[in-house]
KOLMAR-604883 format. One record per atom (N, C-alpha, C): x, y, z. Coordinates in steps of 0.05 Angstrom, whole numbers, plus 5000, padded with zeros to 4 digits. Each point is the difference from the previous one (the first is absolute). Example, Ala and Ser with C-alpha at 12.3 -4.5 7.8 and 13.67 -1.06 7.14 Angstrom:
2
526448865156
498250245000
501850245000
499350214986
501650245001
498550225014
# end
This chain:
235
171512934143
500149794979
501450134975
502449914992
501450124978
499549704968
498950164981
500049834983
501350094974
501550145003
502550064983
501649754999
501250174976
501249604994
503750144988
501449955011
502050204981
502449614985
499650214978
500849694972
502550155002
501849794997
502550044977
502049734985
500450144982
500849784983
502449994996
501449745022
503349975001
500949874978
499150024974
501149894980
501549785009
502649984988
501249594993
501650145039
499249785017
500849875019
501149815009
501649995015
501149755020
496849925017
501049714996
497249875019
501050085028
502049945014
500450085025
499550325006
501950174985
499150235001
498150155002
497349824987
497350134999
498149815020
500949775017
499149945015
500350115031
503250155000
500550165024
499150235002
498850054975
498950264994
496750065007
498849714994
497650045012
499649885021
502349865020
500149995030
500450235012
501750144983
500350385017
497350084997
498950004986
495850184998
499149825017
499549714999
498449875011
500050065037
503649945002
500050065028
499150355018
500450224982
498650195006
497850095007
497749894982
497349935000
500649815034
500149834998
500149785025
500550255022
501850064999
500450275026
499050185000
498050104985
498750245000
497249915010
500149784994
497049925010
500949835033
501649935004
501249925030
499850315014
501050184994
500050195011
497250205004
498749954978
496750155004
498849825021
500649675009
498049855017
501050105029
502750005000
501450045029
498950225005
501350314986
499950175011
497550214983
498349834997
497150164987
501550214981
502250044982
500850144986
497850084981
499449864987
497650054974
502350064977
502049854993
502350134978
498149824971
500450194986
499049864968
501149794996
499549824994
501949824982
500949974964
502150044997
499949894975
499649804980
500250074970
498849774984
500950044974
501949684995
501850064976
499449804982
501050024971
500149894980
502049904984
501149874997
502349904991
500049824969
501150194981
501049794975
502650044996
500749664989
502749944996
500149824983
502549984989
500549774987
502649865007
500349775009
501749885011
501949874977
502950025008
501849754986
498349615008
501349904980
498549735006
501449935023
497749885019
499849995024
497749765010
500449815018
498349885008
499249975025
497850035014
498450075023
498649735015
500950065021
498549635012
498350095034
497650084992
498550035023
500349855031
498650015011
499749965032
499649634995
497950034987
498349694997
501749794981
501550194979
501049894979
502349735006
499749924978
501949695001
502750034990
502650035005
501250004988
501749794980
497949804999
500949824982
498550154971
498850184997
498250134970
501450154992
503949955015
502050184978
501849804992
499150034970
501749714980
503050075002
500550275005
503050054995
501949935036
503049964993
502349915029
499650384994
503350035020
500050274998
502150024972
501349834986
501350074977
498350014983
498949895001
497349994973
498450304987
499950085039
499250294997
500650204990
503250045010
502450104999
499649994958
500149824993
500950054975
497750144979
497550025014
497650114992
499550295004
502950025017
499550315007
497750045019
499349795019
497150155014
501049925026
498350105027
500849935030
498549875010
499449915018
497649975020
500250035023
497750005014
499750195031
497849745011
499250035024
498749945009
498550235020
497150014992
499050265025
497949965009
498250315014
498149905006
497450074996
499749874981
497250144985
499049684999
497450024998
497849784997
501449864976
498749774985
500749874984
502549854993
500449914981
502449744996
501650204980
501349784970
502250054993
498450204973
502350264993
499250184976
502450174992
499450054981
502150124977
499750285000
501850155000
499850284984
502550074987
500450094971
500850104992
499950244981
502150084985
499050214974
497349904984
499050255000
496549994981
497549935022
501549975020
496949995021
499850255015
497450045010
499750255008
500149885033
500850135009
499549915035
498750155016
498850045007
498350225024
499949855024
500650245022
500149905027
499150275003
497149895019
497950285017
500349835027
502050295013
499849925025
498550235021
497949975006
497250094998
499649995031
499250255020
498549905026
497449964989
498449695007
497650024981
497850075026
501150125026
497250165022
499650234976
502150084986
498750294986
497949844977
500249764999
497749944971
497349735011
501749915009
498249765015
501149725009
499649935015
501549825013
498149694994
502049924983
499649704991
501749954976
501049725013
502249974983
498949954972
498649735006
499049894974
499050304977
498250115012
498150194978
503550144984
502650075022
502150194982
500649804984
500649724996
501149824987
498349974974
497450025003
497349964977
500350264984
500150255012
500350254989
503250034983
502249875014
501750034978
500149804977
498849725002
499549904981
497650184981
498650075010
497050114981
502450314984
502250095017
500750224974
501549864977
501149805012
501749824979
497949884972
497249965017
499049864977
497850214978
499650295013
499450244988
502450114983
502849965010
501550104985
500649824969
500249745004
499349824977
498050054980
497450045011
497850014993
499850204979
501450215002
501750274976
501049934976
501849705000
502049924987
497549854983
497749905008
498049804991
500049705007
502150015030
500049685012
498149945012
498749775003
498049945020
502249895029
499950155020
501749835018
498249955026
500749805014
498549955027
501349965014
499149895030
501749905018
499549624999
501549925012
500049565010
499850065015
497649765011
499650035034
502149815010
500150165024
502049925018
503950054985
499750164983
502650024994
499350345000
501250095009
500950404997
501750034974
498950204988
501550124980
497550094974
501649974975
497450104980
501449804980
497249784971
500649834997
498350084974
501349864980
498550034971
498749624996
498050034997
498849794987
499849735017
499050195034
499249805020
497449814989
500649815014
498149724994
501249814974
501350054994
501149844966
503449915003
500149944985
502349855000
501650274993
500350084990
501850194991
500350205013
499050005036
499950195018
502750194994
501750145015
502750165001
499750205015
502050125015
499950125020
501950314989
498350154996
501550214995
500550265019
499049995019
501550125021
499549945028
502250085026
500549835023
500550125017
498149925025
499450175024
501549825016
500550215026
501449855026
500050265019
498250075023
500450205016
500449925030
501050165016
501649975025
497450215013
498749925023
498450335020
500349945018
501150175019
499950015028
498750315016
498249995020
499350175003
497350174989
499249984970
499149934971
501750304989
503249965003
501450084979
500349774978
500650014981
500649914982
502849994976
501149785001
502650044980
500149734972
502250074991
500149764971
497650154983
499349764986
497450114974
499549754984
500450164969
500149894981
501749924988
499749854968
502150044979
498249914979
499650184980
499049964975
501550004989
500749784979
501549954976
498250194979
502350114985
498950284979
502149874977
503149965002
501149904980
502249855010
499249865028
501849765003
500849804988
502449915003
501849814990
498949655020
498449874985
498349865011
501849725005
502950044984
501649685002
500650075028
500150125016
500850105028
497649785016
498649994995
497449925018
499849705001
502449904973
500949624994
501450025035
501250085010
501449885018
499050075034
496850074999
498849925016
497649885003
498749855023
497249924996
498450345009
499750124991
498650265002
497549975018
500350215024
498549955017
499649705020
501449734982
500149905014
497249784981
498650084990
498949864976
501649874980
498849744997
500449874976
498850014975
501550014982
497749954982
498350154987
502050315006
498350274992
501650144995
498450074971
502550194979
499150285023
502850294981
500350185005
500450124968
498350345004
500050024980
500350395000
500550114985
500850234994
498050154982
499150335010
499450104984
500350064974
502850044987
500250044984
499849674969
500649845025
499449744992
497449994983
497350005014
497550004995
499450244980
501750195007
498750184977
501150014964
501949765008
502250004975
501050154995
501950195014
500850194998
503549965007
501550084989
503350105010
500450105024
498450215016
500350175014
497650115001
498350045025
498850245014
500350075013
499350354997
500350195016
499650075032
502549915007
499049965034
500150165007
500550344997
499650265015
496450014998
499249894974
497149994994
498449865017
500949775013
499049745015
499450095030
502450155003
500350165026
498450145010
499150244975
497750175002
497449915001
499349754992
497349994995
500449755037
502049905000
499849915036
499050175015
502150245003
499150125015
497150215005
500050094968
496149984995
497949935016
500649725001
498549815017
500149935026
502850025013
500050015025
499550245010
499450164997
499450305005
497049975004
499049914981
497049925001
498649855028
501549694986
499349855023
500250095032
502450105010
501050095024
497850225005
499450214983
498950265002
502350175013
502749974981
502150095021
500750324992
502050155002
500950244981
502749964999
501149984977
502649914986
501350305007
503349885008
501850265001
502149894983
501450064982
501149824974
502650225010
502549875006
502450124996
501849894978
500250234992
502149974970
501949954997
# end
């Protein structure tokens, strides 16, 4: 059982680029554990961590609708952003500059096998890592992600889950808005909800800018915790 976790941080990325990138880990893992069932190998598996920050880009899950993208493809085009369609759980979502993205693509036989509890645990670091800043955040039932000021009208969704497991590897993640550009988020129904703002850290804190190398650290703080994993941080 390996619970090493090795992080690295691909700074500003291509969405495609960093999606073929964690199909190259993901599919490894998949073969290393095909190959320990066949031939009783016993090979470790690995376990990675991924932050990035994406050009604006828009993401349309397995389930997702693609009528929850307001933009043709010129519309896009002139916004400077792309879209993809892939295959991670959930509907339509945004990433661009000022969000943090993490993708743990994780064999979870080395931590525990259940989807739901990994999905609850990366919301619970999201809402410990808030909890620093002095937000109260929770989860909505029946919606995934982490949410400021569930039950009220003024709910908002400040950061957005969508994961892919097969096997119980794991790929995709998160996206916490830290100092996103929130007019990006007018030209979809986000997640596929109506009727529900999106909202930004640095938003809530009234701030110009926070420190997302700072944001980073106290994430991964916590996922270290939660997991009980041992961080290998390449520089």
């Amino acid at each position: 059982m390996n619970k090493t976790i090795e992080v690295q941080d691909l700074g500003t990325k291509d969405y495609k680029e960093t999606w073929d990138f964690q199909e190259e880990l993901f599919k490894k893992i998949i073969d290393t554990k095909i190959k320990n069932r066949r031939e009783d190998a016993n090979l470790e598996t690995s376990n990675h961590f991924l932050f990035v920050e994406h050009p604006h880009v828009y993401t349309l899950g397995k389930s997702g609708d693609v009528s929850n993208l307001l933009l043709d493809e010129t519309q896009l085009a002139a916004k400077g952003a792309t879209f993809y369609k892939i295959n991670r759980g959930g509907d339509i979502t945004y990433h661009g500059p000022g969000q943090i993205v993490g993708y743990p693509i994780l064999d979870l036989e080395n931590f525990f096998t259940d989807i739901h509890k990994y999905l609850r645990l990366l919301e619970e670091m999201i809402i410990l890592t808030l909890a620093e800043y002095g937000l109260k955040a929770d989860r909505s039932k029946g919606e995934t992600g982490v949410w400021l000021d569930v039950g009220t009208p003024f709910a908002r969704k400040i950061c957005a889950m969508g994961v892919r497991a097969s096997r119980w590897v794991t790929m995709h993640g998160f996206a916490l808005n830290v100092n996103a550009d929130l007019g990006y988020f007018d030209n979809i129904i986000p997640c596929g909800i109506r009727g529900k703002a999106v909202t930004s850290l640095n938003v809530e804190l009234g701030k110009m800018r926070v420190d997302e190398a700072e944001v980073k650290e106290k994430l991964l703080h916590h996922f270290q915790l939660l997991f009980e994993a041992e961080l290998a941080l390449h520089v």
